[in-house]
C-alpha positions, 0 to 999 in steps of 0.5 A, spaced: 629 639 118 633 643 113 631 651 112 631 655 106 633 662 105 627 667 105 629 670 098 630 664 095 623 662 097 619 668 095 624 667 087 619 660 087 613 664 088 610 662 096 610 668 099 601 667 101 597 673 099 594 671 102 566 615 085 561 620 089 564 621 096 560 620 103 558 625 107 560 621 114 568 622 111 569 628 114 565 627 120 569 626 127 572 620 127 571 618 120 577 617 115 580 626 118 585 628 122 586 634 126 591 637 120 586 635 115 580 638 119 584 644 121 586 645 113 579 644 109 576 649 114 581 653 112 581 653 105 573 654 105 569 648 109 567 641 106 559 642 106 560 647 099 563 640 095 558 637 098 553 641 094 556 642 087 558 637 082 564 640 078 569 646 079 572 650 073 577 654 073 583 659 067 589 656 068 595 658 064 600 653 064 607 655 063 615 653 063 620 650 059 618 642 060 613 642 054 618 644 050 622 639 052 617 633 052 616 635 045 610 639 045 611 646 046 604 649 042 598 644 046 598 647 052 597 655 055 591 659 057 585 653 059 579 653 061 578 646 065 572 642 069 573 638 073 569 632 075 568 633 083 565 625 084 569 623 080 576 623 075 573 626 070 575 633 067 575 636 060 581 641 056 580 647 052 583 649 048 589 643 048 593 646 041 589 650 035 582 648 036 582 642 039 579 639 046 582 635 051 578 630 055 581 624 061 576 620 064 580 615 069 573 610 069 574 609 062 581 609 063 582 614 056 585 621 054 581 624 048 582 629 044 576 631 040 576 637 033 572 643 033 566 639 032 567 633 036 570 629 032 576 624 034 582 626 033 587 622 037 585 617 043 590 613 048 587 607 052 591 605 059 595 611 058 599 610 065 602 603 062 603 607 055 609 611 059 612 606 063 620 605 063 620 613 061 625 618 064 625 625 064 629 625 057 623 620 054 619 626 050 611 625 050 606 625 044 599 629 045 596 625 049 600 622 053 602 630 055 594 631 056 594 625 061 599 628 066 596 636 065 589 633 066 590 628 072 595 634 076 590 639 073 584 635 077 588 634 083 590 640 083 582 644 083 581 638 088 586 639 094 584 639 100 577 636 098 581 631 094 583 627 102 576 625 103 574 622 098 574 614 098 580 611 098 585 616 100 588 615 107 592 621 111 596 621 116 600 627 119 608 627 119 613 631 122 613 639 122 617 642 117 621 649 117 622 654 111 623 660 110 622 661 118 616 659 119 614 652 121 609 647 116 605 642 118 605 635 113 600 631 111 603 626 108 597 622 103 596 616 100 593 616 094 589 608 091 590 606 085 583 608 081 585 615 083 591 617 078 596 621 081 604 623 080 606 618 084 603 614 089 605 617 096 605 624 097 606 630 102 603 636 103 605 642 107 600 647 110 602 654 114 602 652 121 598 658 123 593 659 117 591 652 115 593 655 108 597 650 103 604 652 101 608 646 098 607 639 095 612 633 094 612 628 089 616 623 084 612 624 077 611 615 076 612 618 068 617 622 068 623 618 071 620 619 079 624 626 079 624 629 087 619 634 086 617 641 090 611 644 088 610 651 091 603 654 093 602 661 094 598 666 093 591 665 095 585 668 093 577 667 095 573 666 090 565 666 093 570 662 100 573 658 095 580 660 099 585 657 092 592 658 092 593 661 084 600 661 084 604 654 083 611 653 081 614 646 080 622 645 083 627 640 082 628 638 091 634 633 093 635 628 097 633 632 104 627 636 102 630 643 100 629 646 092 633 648 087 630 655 087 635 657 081 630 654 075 623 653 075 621 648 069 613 648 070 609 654 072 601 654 072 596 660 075 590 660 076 584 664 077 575 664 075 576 658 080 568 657 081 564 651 084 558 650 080 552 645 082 
């Protein structure tokens, strides 16, 4: 395993400050594991999910790759809800007056004007973007499908690993800036839009807390990706990380920390019933 510089790592941002799912999912024995167990204790326990419905939070979403996709004015401070049973979430404001919505049943992105009306929809928006590279730029919905279902995830983690579908196994540990990080790598099925397929999660060995997400975005030409997590914050016991900074990785695991392309910051997370 390879281990980066402290410094470079506190540059990306992780120094810590530090369908409806069944309930027997979580329970010993079910569809858990140690790892999985120790981290959703730690991030606030399961039973709160189980009571609420949705969750909302302002991200500000960032960074020099909006631009780049061709779509440099839809996105920056958001309010979001987020479906909890469900890949549902709603956007606002996405552009100058206009809402966002992505529904994964109905497998459609919409964009809705200040009083309801459609403004523009795609249907089947993953095989809209098939063959795409990183150069390939976006129009606004296909950019409001990849905000949105990362955004959902993202709200979702870690309560997001028991819903239906989604299997975990924990991988072998891995060390950065001196401190070891256990993996939980993730399968996500195919009604659940995701980056990519397979994911790895890495969680603080002693706080439970999560600090890093590998990916290869199917959209945009599968790019080896390191998300970094940091700066935690508790909201009502909602322990959420509020920093995220998304890096270029290669082929052994260790970021490029020298340029960070998408930023998101978090904060008014809440659960609501």
């Amino acid at each position: 395993m390879q281990r980066q510089r402290r410094e470079e790592t506190r540059h990306a941002g992780v120094a810590v400050s530090q369908t409806q799912p069944q309930k027997n999912l979580f329970s010993k024995g079910a569809l858990v594991n140690d790892l999985l167990d120790f981290v959703i204790e730690r991030h606030g326990g399961i039973d709160r999910w189980y009571e609420a419905s949705t969750v909302s939070a302002t991200v500000h979403v960032h960074g020099a790759f909006w631009a780049f996709k061709g779509q440099p004015d839809r996105l920056g401070v958001q309010s979001v809800t987020a479906d909890i049973h469900r890949q549902r979430i709603m956007t606002t404001p996405f552009g100058d007056g206009s809402s966002l919505e992505f529904d994964a049943g109905l497998d459609r992105v919409r964009i809705t004007g200040s009083h309801g009306e459609v403004q523009d929809e795609l249907t089947v928006p993953r095989r809209s973007m098939d063959g795409y590279t990183g150069d390939t730029q976006w129009s606004a919905t296909q950019t409001g499908y990849f905000i949105s279902y990362a955004t959902w995830m993202y709200l979702l983690e870690p309560f997001l690993f028991t819903l239906p579908g989604v299997r975990t196994r924990e991988i072998a540990p891995w060390s950065e800036v001196g401190e070891t990080w256990r993996r939980l790598e993730v399968t996500f099925p195919d009604e659940i839009a995701a980056h990519s397929t397979v994911q790895t999660y890495y969680f603080d060995a002693d706080t439970g807390l999560q600090r890093r997400m590998d990916y290869s975005p199917e959209v945009n030409g599968k790019p080896l990706v390191a998300h970094y997590t940091s700066e935690h914050h508790d909201f009502g016991g909602l322990i959420v990380p509020t920093r995220r900074r998304v890096l270029i990785r290669n082929d052994e695991g260790v970021a490029d920390q020298r340029f960070c392309a998408i930023l998101l910051d978090v904060r008014e997370v809440r659960l609501n019933t």
